[in-house]
C-alpha positions in Angstrom: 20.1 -31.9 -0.3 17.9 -29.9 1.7 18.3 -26.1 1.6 17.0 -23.0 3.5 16.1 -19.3 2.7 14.7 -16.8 4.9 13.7 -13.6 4.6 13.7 -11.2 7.2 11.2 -8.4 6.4 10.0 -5.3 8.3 6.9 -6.5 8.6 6.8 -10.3 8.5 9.7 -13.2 8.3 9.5 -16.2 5.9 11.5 -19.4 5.5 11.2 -21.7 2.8 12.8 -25.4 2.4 13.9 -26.8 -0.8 15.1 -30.2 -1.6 15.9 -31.6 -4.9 14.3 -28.2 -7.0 11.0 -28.4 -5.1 9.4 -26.0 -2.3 9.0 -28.8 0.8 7.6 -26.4 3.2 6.9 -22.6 4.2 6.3 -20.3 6.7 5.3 -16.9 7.6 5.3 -15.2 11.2 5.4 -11.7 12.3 8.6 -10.2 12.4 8.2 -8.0 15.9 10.6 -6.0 17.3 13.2 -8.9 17.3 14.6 -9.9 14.1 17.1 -12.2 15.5 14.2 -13.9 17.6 12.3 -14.3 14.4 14.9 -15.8 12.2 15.0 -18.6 15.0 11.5 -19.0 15.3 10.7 -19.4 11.6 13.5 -21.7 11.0 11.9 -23.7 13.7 8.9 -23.6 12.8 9.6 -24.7 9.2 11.8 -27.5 9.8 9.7 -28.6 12.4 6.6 -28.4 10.3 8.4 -30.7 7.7 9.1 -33.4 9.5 13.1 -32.5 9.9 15.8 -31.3 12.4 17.8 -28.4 11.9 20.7 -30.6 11.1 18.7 -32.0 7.9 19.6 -28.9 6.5 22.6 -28.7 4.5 23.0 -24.9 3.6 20.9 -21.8 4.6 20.9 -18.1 3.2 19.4 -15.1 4.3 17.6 -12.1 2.3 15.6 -9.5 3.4 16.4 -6.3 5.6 17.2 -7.9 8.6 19.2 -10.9 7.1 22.5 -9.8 8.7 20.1 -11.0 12.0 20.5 -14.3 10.7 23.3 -15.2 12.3 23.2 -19.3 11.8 22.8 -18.4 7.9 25.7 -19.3 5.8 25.8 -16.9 3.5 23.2 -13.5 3.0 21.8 -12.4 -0.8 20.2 -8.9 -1.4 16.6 -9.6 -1.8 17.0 -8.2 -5.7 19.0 -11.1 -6.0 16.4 -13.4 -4.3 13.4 -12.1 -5.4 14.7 -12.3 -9.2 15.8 -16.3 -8.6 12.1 -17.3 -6.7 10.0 -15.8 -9.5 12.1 -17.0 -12.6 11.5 -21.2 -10.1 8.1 -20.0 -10.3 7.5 -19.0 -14.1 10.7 -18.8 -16.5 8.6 -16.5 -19.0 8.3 -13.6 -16.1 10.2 -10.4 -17.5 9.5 -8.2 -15.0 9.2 -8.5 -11.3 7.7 -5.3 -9.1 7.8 -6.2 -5.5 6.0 -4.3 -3.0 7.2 -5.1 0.9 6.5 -3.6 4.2 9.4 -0.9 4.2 10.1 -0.9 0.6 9.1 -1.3 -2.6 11.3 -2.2 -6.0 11.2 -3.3 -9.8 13.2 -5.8 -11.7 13.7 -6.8 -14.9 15.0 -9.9 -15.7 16.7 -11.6 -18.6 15.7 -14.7 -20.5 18.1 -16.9 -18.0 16.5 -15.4 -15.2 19.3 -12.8 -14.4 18.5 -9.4 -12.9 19.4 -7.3 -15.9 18.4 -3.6 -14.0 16.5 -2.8 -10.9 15.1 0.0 -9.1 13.5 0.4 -5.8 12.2 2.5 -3.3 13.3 2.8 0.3 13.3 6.1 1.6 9.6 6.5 2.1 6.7 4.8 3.1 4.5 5.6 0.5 3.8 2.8 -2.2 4.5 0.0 0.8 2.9 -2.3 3.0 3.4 0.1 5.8 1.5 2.8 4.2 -1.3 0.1 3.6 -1.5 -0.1 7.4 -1.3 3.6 9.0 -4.6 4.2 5.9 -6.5 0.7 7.4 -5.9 2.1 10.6 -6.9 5.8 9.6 -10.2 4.1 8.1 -10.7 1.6 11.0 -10.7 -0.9 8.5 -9.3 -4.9 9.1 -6.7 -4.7 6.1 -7.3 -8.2 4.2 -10.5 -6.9 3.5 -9.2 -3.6 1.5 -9.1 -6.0 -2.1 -12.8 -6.9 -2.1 -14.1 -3.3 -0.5 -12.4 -1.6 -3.3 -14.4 -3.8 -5.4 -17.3 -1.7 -4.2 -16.1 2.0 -5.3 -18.3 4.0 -7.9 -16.3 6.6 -8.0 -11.9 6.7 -6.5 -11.2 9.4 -4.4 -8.1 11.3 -5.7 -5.1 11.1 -2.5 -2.6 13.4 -4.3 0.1 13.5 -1.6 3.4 11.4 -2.0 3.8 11.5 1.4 2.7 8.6 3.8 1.7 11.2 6.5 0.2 14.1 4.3 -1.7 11.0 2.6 -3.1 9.9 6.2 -4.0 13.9 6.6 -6.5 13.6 3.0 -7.7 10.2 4.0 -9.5 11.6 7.6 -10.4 14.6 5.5 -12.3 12.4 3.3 -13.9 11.2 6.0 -14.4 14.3 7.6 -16.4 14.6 4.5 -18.3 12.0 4.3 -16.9 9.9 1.5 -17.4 6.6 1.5 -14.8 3.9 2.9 -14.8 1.9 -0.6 -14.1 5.2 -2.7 -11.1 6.1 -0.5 -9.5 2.5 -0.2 -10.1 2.7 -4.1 -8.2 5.9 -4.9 -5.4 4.5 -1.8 -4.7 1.9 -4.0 -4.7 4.1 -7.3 -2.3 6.0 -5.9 0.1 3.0 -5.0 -0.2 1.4 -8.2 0.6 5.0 -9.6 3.6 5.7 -7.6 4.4 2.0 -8.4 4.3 2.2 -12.0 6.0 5.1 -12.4 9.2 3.8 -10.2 8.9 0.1 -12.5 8.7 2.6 -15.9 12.2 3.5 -15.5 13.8 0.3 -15.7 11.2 -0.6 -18.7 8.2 -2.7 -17.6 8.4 -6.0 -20.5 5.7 -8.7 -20.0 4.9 -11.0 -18.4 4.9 -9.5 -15.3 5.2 -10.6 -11.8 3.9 -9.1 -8.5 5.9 -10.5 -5.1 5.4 -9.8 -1.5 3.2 -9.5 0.8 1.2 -6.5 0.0 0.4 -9.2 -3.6 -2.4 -10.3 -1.2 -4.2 -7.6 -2.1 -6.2 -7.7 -5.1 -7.0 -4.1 -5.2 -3.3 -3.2 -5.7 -3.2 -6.0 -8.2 -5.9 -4.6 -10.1 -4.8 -1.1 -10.1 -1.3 -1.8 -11.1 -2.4 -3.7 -14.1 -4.4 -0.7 -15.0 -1.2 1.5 -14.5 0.9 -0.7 -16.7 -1.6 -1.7 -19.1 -0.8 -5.4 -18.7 -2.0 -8.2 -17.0 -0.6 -9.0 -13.5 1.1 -12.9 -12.7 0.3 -13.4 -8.8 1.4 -17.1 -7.7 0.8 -18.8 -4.4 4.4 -18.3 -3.2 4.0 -14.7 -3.6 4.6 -13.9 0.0 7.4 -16.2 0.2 9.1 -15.7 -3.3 12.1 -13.8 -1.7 12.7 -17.0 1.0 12.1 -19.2 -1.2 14.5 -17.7 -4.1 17.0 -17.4 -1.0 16.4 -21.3 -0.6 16.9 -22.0 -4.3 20.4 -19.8 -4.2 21.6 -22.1 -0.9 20.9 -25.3 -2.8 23.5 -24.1 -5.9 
């Protein structure tokens, strides 16, 4: 049986295709202003980009904010749910699973069967979340893929004390203002992610091994940072992006 998840996101929508406990096929497009638009694109695009029809596929199930847009989806999962089944597929020993997104960002610890045993996330601000990531690229006039490697490059972080996503943007072209250097600032931007982060994964207990999802996990400054938060080491697969879609998928099959 072939099965289908996708995951509507703020930022980005992702489908993944699952037959017989293996990941056939993924993609990843950008979500626009259409979420309905890009649930039928992506599911296009991934059937069509293995080999199929859409009648191949036997059951589908949607995750992700927009995943009531979904409307051919047979069933929709919370993307706690989804998340927690597309990392345990991915490595059984992960304990914990912190997941940063474009709108949101959350925590959840799972039980030795793979069960979400407590959770906790973050979705009344920006701050901590892909978005924020892109109003400080844009603040910098910096191409955001390359924020993992010029961190790399810091001597010394600059300190962003604001919680807020807009006050934050305010110290950031201050900075500037001041002439610090672009690799300081995008070092102490993602310090204070990984801070905000840590603290939010703290209160559901952060037990090893841990694994970061979404796609904001691209970015191995916030990797880097978060495992100096937590004092552990970071698990970052291939299917980090799609772990949500793909967990979705793995729920449809049964």
């Amino acid at each position: 049986m072939i099965s289908a998840g996708i995951d509507v996101g703020s930022i980005s929508t992702k489908a993944a295709l699952v037959q017989d406990g293996r990941l056939v096929h993924s993609v990843v497009i950008a979500t626009g202003y259409n979420a309905r638009r890009a649930a039928d694109n992506v599911f296009e695009a991934v059937v069509s980009g293995a080999g199929l029809r859409a009648p191949d596929v036997a059951r589908i199930v949607a995750t992700g904010y927009g995943r009531n847009s979904v409307v051919f989806a047979d069933r929709t999962v919370t993307e706690i749910t989804c998340h927690a089944a597309g990392a345990y597929f991915t490595d059984p020993a992960v304990r914990c699973v912190i997941d940063i997104g474009g709108q949101d960002s959350k925590a959840i610890a799972l039980d030795e069967d793979g069960r979400v045993r407590d959770f906790v996330m973050n979705d009344k601000c920006a701050a901590g979340t892909g978005r924020f990531l892109e109003v400080m690229a844009r603040a910098l006039e910096v191409d955001l893929e390359a924020f993992g490697e010029m961190a790399r490059e810091a001597d010394r972080p600059a300190k962003i004390s604001s919680l807020c996503t807009v006050f934050a943007e305010s110290e950031v072209i201050s900075l500037i203002a001041q002439g610090e250097v672009r690799a300081n600032i995008i070092a102490g931007i993602h310090d204070s992610i990984a801070a905000r982060v840590a603290a939010m994964a703290r209160r559901i207990g952060v037990t090893p091994p841990v694994m970061m999802t979404g796609g904001v996990a691209r970015n191995s400054g916030v990797v880097e940072a978060l495992a100096r938060q937590i004092g552990d080491s970071i698990v970052v697969t291939e299917f980090a992006q799609i772990n949500g879609a793909l967990g979705a998928a793995l729920l449809a099959a049964g």
